[in-house]
C-alpha positions as CSV (number, residue, x, y, z in Angstrom):
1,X,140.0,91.9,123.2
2,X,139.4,89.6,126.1
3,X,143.0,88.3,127.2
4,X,141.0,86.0,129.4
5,X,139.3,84.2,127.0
6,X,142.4,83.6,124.6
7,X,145.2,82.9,127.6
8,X,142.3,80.2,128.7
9,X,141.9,78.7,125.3
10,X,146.0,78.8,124.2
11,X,145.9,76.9,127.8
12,X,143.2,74.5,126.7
13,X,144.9,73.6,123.0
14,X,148.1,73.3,125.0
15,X,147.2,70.8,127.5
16,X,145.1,68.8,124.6
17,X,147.9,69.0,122.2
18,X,150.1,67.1,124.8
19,X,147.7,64.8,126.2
20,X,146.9,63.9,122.4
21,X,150.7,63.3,121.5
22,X,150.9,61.0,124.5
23,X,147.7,59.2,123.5
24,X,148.1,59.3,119.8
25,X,151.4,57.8,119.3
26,X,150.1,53.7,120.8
27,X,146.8,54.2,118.9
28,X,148.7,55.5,115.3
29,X,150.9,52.7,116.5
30,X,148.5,50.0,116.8
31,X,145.8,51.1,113.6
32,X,149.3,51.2,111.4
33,X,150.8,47.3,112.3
34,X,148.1,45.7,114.2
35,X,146.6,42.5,111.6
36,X,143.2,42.4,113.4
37,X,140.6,41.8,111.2
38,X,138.4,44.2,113.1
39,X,140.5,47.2,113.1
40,X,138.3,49.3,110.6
41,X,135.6,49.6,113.7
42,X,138.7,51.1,115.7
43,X,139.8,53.1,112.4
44,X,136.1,54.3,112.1
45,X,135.6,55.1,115.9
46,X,138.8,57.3,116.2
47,X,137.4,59.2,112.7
48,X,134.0,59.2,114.0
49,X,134.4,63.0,115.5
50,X,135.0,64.0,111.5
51,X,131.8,63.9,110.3
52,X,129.8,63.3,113.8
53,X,128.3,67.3,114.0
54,X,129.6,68.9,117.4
55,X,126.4,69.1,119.2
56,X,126.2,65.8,118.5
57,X,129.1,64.7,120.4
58,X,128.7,67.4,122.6
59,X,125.4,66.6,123.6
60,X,126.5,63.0,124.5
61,X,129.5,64.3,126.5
62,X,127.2,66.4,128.8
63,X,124.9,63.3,129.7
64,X,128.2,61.3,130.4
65,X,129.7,64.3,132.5
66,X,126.3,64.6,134.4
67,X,125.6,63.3,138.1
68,X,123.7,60.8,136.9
69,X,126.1,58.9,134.6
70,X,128.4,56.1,136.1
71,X,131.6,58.7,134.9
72,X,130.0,61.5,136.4
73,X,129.4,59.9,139.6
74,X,132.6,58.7,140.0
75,X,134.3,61.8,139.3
76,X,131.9,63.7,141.6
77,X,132.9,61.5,144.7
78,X,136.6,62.7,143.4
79,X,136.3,66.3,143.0
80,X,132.9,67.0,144.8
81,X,131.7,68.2,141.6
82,X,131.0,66.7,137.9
83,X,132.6,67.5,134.4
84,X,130.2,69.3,132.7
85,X,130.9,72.9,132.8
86,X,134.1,72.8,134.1
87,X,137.9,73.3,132.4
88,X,138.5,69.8,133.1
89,X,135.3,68.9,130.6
90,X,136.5,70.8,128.3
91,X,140.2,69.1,128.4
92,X,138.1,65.6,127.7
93,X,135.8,66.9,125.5
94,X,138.3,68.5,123.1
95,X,140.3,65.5,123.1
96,X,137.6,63.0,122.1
97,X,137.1,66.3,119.5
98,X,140.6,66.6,118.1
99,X,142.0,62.7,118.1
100,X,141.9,61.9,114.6
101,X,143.4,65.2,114.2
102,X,146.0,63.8,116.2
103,X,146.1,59.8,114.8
104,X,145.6,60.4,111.5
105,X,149.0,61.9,110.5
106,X,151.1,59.7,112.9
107,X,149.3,56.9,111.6
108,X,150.0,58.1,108.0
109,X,153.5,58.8,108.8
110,X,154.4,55.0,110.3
111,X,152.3,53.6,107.3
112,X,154.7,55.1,105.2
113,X,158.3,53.6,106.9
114,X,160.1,51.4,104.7
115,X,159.0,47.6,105.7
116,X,162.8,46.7,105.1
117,X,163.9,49.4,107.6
118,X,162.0,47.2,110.3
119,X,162.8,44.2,108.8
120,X,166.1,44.8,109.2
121,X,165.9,46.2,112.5
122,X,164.3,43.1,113.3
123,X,167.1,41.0,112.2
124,X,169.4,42.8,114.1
125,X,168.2,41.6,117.3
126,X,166.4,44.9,117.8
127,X,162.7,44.5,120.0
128,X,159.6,46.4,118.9
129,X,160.2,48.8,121.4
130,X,163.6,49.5,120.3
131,X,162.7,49.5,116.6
132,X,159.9,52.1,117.2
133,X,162.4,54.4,119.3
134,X,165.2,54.2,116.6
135,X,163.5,53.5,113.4
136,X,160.0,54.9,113.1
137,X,159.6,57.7,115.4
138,X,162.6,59.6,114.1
139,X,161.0,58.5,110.1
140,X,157.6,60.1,111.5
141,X,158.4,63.5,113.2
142,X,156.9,65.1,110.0
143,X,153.3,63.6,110.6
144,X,153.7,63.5,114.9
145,X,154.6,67.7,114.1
146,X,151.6,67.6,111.9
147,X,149.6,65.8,114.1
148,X,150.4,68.1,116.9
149,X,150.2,71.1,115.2
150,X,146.2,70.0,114.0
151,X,144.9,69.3,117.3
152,X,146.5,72.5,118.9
153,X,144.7,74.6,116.2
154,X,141.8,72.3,115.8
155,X,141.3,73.2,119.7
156,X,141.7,76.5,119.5
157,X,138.5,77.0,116.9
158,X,136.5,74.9,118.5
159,X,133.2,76.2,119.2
160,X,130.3,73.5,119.6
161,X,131.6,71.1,121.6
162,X,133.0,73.8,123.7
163,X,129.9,75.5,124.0
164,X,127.8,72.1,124.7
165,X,130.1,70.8,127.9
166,X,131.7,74.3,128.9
167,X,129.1,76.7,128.6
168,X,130.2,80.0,128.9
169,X,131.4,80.7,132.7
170,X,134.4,83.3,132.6
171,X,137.5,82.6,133.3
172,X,136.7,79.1,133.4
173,X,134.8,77.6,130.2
174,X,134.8,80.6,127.9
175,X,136.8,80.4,125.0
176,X,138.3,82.8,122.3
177,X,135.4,81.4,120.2
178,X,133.0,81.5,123.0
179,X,133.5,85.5,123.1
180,X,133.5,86.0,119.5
181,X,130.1,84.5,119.6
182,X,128.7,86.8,122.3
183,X,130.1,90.1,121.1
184,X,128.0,89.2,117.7
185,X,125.4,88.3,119.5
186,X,125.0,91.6,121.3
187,X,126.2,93.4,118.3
188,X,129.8,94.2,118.7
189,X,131.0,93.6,115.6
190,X,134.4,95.9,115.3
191,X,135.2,93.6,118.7
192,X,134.2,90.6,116.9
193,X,136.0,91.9,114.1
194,X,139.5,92.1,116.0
195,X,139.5,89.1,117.8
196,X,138.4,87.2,115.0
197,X,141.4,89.0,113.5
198,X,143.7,88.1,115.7
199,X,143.0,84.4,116.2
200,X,143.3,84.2,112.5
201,X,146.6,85.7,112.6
202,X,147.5,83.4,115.2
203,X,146.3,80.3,113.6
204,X,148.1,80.9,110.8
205,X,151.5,82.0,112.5
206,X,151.6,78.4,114.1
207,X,150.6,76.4,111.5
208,X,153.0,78.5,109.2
209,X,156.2,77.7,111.5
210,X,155.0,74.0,111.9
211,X,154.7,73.3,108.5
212,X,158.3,75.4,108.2
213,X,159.7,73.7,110.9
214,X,158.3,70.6,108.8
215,X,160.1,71.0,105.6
216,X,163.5,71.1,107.5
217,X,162.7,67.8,109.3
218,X,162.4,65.7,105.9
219,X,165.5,67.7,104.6
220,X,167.1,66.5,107.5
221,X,165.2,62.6,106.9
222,X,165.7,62.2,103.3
223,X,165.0,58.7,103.3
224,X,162.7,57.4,100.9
């Protein structure tokens, strides 16, 4: 088992589940109440990484993360050096990777707030900011836990994208998946056989006590 490799890639989910929650709320927020007509080519771009294949996106990441991109560039006369192959790639690429993972749910989840309940709020005197804080965020914690809870284990089994931007440095860009990879590559299954074991085990621990942790949320919301 390669404790490198999976402290790196719970690292990884855990910094793109959190970036994600911050990001995800204002864009659920926005596709759920915003009366644009054009919103479907935001709803569509946000979805886009669902059915877009991961070399695909990955491939299109690693020209935007080289030195000759405008973004590469300009975070090379940052950090001295660009974005492909580096941790911080991977913390862009797998958020790109994992938003609708993230939006979806919460999007869902404020769809899904009873009109009067803002209505009312809005009568009160309330402001948007005030009715978001005290009537649809606590309504939604079942699709934000959701949400979170997706893009932490979408980023954990992430593989192409990963592999596309990230490469397979140690210690740096290689992931749980990344390992698994090269130990059936060079024949190891039994290794390839446990750690595959044990992210599955892990996987399904977390999403087992979100989706617990879940159930006690709406007992605790019964609102209708």
């Amino acid at each position: 088992m390669d404790w490198q490799s999976l402290t790196l890639t719970v690292e990884l989910a855990l910094i793109v589940a959190g970036i994600l929650l911050v990001i995800g709320l204002p864009i659920a927020y926005w596709l759920t109440f915003s009366k644009w007509q054009w919103k479907f080519l935001i709803e569509a771009l946000v979805a886009l990484p669902l059915v877009l294949p991961p070399t695909v996106l990955g491939f299109y990441l690693l020209i935007a993360f080289g030195a000759q991109s405008p973004l590469g560039r300009w975070w090379q006369s940052i950090t001295g050096q660009t974005l492909a192959f580096t941790f911080e790639g991977l913390i862009v690429g797998s958020i790109l990777y994992s938003l609708p993972f993230a939006v979806q749910p919460v999007a869902a989840s404020f769809a899904s707030v009873d009109p009067k309940l803002i209505a009312a709020s809005a009568t009160l005197g309330a402001s948007r900011l005030k009715t978001f804080g005290r009537v649809i965020l606590p309504l939604s914690v079942p699709g934000i836990t959701t949400g979170a809870a997706l893009s932490f284990a979408h980023t954990v089994g992430e593989f192409g994208v990963v592999l596309m931007i990230g490469g397979n440095i140690p210690g740096v860009t290689r992931t749980i998946s990344i390992d698994i990879y090269d130990r059936v590559q060079a024949g190891e299954y039994a290794g390839a056989g446990q750690t595959a074991l044990i992210l599955l085990l892990f996987s399904f621990v977390v999403l087992s006590v979100i989706y617990a942790l879940n159930r006690k949320v709406w007992a605790a919301w019964p609102f209708k």
